[in-house]
C-alpha positions in Angstrom: -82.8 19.4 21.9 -82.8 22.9 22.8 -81.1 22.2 26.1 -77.8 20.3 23.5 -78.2 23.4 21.2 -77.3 25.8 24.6 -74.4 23.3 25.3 -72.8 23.1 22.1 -73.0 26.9 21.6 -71.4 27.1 25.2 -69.1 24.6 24.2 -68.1 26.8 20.7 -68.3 29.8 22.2 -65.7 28.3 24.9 -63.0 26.8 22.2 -63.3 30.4 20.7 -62.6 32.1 23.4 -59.6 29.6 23.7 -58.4 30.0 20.0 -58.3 33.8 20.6 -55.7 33.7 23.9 -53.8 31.0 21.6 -53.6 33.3 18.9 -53.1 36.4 21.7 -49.9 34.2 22.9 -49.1 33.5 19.8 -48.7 36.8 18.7 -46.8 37.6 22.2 -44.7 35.2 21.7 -43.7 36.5 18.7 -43.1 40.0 19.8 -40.5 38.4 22.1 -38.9 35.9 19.9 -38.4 39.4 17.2 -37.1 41.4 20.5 -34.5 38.6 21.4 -33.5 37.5 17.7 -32.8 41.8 17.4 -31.1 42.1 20.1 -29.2 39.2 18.8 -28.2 40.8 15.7 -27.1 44.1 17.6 -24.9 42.7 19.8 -22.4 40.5 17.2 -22.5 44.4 14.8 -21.4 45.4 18.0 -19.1 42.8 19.0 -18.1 42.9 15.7 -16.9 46.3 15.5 -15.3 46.2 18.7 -13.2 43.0 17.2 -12.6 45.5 14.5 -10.9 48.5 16.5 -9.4 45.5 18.9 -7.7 43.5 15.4 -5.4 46.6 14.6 -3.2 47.3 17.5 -3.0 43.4 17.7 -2.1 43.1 14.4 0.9 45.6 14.6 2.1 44.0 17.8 2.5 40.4 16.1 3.7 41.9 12.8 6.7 43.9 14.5 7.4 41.5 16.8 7.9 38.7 13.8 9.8 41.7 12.3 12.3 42.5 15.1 12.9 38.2 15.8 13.7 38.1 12.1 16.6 40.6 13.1 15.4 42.6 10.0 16.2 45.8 11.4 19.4 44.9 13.3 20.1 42.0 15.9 18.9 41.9 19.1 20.5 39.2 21.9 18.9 36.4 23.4 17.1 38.0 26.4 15.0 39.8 23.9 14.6 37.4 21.3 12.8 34.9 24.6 10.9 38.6 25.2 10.0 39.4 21.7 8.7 35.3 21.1 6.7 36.0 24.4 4.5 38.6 23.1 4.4 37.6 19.7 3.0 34.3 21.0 0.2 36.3 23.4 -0.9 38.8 20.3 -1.6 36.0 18.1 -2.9 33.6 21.3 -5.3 36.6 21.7 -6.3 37.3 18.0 -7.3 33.9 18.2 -9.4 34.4 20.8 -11.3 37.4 19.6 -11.5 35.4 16.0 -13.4 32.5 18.1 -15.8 34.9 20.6 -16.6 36.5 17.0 -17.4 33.7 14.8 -19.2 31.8 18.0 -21.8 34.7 18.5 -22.1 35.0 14.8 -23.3 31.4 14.6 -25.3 31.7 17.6 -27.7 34.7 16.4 -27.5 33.1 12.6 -25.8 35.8 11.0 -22.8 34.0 9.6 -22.7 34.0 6.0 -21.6 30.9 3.8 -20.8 30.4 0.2 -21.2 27.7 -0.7 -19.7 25.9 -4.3 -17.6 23.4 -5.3 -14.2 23.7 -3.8 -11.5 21.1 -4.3 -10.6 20.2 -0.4 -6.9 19.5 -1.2 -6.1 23.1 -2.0 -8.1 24.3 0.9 -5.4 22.0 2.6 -2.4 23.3 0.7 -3.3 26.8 1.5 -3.6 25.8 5.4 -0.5 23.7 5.6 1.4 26.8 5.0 0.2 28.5 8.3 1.4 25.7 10.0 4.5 24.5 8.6 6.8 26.1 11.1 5.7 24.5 13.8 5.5 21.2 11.9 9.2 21.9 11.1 9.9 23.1 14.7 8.9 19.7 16.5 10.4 17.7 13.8 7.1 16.6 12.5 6.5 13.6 10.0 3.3 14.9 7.9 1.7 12.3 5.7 -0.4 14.2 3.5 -2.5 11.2 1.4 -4.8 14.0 -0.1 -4.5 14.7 -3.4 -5.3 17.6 -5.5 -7.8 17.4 -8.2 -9.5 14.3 -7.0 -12.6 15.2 -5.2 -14.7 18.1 -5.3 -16.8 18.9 -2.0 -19.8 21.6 -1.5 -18.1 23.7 1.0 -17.5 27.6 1.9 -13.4 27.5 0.7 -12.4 29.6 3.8 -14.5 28.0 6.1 -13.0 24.7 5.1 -9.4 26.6 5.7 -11.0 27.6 9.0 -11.7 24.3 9.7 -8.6 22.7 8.8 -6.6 24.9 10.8 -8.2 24.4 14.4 -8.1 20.9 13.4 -4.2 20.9 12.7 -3.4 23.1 15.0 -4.5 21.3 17.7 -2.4 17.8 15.8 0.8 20.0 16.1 0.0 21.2 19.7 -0.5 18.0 21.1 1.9 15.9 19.1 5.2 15.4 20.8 8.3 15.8 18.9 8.9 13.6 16.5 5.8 12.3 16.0 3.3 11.8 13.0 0.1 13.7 11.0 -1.5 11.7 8.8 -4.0 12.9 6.3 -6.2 11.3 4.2 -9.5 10.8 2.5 -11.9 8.3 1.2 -15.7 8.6 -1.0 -18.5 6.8 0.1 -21.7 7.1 -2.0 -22.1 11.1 -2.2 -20.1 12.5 0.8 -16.4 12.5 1.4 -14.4 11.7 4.5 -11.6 13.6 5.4 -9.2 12.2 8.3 -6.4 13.6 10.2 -4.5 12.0 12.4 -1.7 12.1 14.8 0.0 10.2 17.4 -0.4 12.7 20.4 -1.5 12.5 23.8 -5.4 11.2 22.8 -8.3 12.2 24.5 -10.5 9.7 26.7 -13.4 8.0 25.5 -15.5 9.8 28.2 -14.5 13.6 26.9 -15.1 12.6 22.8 -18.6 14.6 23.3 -17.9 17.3 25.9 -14.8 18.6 23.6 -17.3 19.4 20.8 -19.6 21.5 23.4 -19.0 25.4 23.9 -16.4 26.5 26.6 -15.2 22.6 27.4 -11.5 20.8 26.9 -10.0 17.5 27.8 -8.6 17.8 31.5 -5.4 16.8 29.4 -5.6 19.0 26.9 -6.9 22.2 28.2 -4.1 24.4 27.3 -5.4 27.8 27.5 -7.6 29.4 25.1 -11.8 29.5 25.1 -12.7 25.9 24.0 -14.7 27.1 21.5 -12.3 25.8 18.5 -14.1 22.5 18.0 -17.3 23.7 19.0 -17.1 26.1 16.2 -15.5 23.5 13.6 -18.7 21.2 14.7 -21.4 23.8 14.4 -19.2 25.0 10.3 -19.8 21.8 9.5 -23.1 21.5 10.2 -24.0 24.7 8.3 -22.2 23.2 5.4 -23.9 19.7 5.5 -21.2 18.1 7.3 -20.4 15.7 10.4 -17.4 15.6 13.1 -16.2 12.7 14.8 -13.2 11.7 16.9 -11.6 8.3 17.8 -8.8 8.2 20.5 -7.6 6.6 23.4 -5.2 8.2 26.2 -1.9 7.9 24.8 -2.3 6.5 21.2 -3.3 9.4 19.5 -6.7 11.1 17.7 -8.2 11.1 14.6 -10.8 13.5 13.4 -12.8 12.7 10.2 -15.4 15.3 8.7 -17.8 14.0 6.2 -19.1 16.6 3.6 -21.4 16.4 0.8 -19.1 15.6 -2.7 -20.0 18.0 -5.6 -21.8 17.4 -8.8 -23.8 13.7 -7.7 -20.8 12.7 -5.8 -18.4 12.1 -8.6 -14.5 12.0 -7.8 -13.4 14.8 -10.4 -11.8 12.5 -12.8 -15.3 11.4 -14.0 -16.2 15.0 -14.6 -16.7 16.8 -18.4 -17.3 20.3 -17.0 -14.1 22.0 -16.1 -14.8 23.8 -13.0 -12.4 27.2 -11.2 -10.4 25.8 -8.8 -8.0 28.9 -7.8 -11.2 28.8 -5.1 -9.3 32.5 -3.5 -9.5 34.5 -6.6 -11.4 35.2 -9.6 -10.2 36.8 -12.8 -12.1 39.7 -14.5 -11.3 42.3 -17.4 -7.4 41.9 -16.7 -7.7 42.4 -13.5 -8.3 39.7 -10.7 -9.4 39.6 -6.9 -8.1 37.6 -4.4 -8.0 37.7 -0.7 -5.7 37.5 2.0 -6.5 37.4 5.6 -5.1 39.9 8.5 -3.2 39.8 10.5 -0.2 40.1 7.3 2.1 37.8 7.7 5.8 37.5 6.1 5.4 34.2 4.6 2.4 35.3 2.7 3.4 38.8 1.5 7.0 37.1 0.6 5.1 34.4 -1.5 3.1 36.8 -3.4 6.1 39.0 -4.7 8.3 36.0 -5.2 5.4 33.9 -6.9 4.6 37.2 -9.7 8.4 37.2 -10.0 8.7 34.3 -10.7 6.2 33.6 -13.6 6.8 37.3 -14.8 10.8 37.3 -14.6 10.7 40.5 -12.7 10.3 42.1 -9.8 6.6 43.8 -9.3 5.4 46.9 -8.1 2.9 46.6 -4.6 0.4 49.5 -4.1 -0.7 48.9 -0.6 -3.6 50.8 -0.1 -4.4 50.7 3.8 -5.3 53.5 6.8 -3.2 51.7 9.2 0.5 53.1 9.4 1.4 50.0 11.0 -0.2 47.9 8.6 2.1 49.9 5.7 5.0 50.3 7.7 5.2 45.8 8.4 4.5 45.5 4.2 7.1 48.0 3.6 9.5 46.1 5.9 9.0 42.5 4.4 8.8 43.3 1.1 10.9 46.3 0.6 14.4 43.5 -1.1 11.1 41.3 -3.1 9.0 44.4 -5.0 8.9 48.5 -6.3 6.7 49.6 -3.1 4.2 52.4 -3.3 1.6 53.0 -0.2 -1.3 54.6 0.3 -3.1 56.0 3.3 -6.5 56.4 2.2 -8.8 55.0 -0.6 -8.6 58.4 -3.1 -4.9 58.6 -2.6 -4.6 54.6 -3.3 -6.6 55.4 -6.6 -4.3 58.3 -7.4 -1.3 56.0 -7.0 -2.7 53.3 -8.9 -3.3 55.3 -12.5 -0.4 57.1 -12.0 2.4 54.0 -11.5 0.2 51.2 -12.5 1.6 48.4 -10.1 1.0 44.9 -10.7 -0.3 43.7 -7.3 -2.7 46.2 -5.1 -2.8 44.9 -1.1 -6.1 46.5 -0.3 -8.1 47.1 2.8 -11.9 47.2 2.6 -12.5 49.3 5.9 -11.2 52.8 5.6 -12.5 56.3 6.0 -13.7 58.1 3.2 -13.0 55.8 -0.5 -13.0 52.0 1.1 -12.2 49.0 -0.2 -15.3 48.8 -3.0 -14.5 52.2 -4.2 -10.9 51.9 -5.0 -12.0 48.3 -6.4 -15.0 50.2 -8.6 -12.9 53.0 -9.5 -10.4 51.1 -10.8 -12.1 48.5 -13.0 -13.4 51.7 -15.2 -9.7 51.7 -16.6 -7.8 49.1 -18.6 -5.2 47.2 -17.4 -3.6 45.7 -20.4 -0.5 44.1 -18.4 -3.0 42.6 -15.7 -4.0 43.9 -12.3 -3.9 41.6 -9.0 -6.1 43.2 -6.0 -5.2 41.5 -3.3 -8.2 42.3 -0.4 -6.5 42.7 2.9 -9.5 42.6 6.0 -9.5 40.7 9.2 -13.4 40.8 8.9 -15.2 37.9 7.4 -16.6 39.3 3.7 -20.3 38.5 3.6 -21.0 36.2 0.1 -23.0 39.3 -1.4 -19.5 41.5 -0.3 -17.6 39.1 -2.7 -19.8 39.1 -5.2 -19.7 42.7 -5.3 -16.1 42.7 -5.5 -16.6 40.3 -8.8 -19.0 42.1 -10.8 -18.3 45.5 -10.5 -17.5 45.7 -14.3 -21.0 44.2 -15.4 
């Protein structure tokens, strides 16, 4: 008896000793998973503030370069129209890129933020279809758009959906020859939605349908350029947003993608809804004066559709504030807008404030990053004053807003 006694406290003393190095590595383990997870986090602030100081020359290069094809400031002869469409075409092939690196190493170290609410996928659509439409129109495009607005509502982050969209339809229009079609669609089952789209491009064989979704990989016929990170990053977006990719295609008969998302509110179609939900998704209107957002790098087509859109529902030609440390960034505005809008501009945040209660404009065009008063100040500063004709604040960044960023933005008045 005594002899089992000895053994047993051998035995305990043995599985102690054990549980202590477990809970030694444990704790190691630990340690190193904090270290790397830090390190993480460093690098995309890092990365991200170098995309930052990287975005601004960029964005005057494609900006100016659209300007001077336009022939805005006087004509210019073929040689350097072919010239000018060349480096517009590698500023915005390498915006693209820096956009992609970015949001990949976000994702990677889990520091992309989502917000996540009911969005109606159509208008997410609408907005992206305008980015596009050129080329659509360039190639002589036939696009079947079967999605209809006020249908469906999905539980989605708005811009990521855009995001989405656009690698999606960007790659249809690449690929597509001329004259071809892009179908879009989508159908309920039980609580999720399924969104197609469809062309009839080159396809992609049945052997590359998983690689193309994996970081840094392309179809051998479809490798244009560019990371391969687009549908890597659409894949892993979805994901976040509880969300599935898939692809059919054969070689030569075309591709269709379909994303399944969760639909809103117990996966009712929105014409069996009683709560009216906001579906203007980009903006949100508060005290007279309303936020809204719009992405860098400017382009004409935007700016033009927000002075002709106020005229048009006002009868009269608005006055722009743009509030933003970038000379270039003024200068393009000025340049696009200066037949649609009264323009005002502002270099910094207090002289954007100045400007503001002096003229009261109708639409503000502000940046968030700037030296001294940013982006939240002006925005603060300005809700303590009425606007009794309205006030549109239009944020201009090409950094992704963080959910608690936006929120800010909203409820400064409460």
């Amino acid at each position: 008896m005594q002899a089992q006694t000895e053994e047993l406290r051998a035995q305990t003393e043995e599985l102690q000793a054990q549980s202590e190095e477990m809970q030694a590595i444990t704790e190691e383990l630990q340690v190193k998973n904090d270290e790397i997870l830090e390190q993480g986090i460093r690098k995309t602030k890092f990365f991200a503030a170098l995309s930052h100081e990287l975005r601004a020359p960029l964005n005057a290069v494609i900006g100016f370069s659209d300007v001077l094809m336009d022939k805005v400031v006087g004509n210019i002869n073929a040689s350097q129209e072919k010239y000018l469409k060349e480096i517009n075409k590698s500023g915005v092939h390498m915006l693209g890129l820096i956009n992609d690196l970015l949001d990949f190493s976000k994702i990677e170290t889990g520091q992309l933020s989502l917000n996540i609410k009911e969005v109606d996928p159509a208008l997410a659509l609408k907005e992206t279809l305008t980015m596009v439409s050129s080329d659509i129109i360039k190639k002589e495009l036939i696009l079947n758009n079967q999605l209809e607005e006020n249908k469906f509502y999905i539980a989605a982050d708005h811009d990521r959906l855009k995001q989405i969209y656009l690698n999606l339809l960007t790659n249809s229009v690449k690929f597509t020859p001329t004259g071809g079609t892009i179908t879009i669609g989508a159908r309920s089952s039980n609580d999720q939605l399924q969104i197609f789209i469809s062309d009839t491009g080159v396809g992609i064989a049945p052997e590359f349908h998983e690689d193309i979704f994996e970081e840094f990989k392309q179809a051998p016929n479809t490798a244009q350029g560019g990371t391969g990170l687009g549908l890597a990053i659409t894949k892993k977006l979805l994901l976040l947003m509880g969300g599935t990719i898939e692809v059919e295609s054969q070689i030569g008969k075309g591709a269709t993608f379909t994303l399944t998302l969760p639909l809103g509110e117990e996966g009712r179609p929105f014409y069996q809804r009683t709560q009216k939900w906001d579906t203007t998704a980009s903006g949100q209107e508060t005290g007279g004066i309303s936020v809204s957002y719009l992405p860098k790098p400017l382009n004409k087509e935007s700016l033009i559709g927000l002075a002709e859109g106020f005229t048009r529902i006002n009868k009269y030609k608005p006055t722009i504030l743009v509030v933003d440390d970038e000379f270039s960034v003024r200068g393009f505005a000025v340049t696009v807008l200066e037949a649609k809008a009264q323009l005002l501009t502002a270099e910094d945040g207090y002289q954007g404030i100045d400007l503001a209660l002096k003229y009261k404009p109708d639409i503000i065009i502000l940046d968030i990053t700037m030296p001294g008063a940013d982006g939240f100040k002006v925005t603060e500063e300005l809700r303590r004053h009425s606007w009794s004709k309205g006030l549109s604040i239009v944020i201009s960044t090409s950094r992704d807003l963080t959910k608690e960023e936006k929120l800010r933005l909203k409820h400064f008045d409460k």
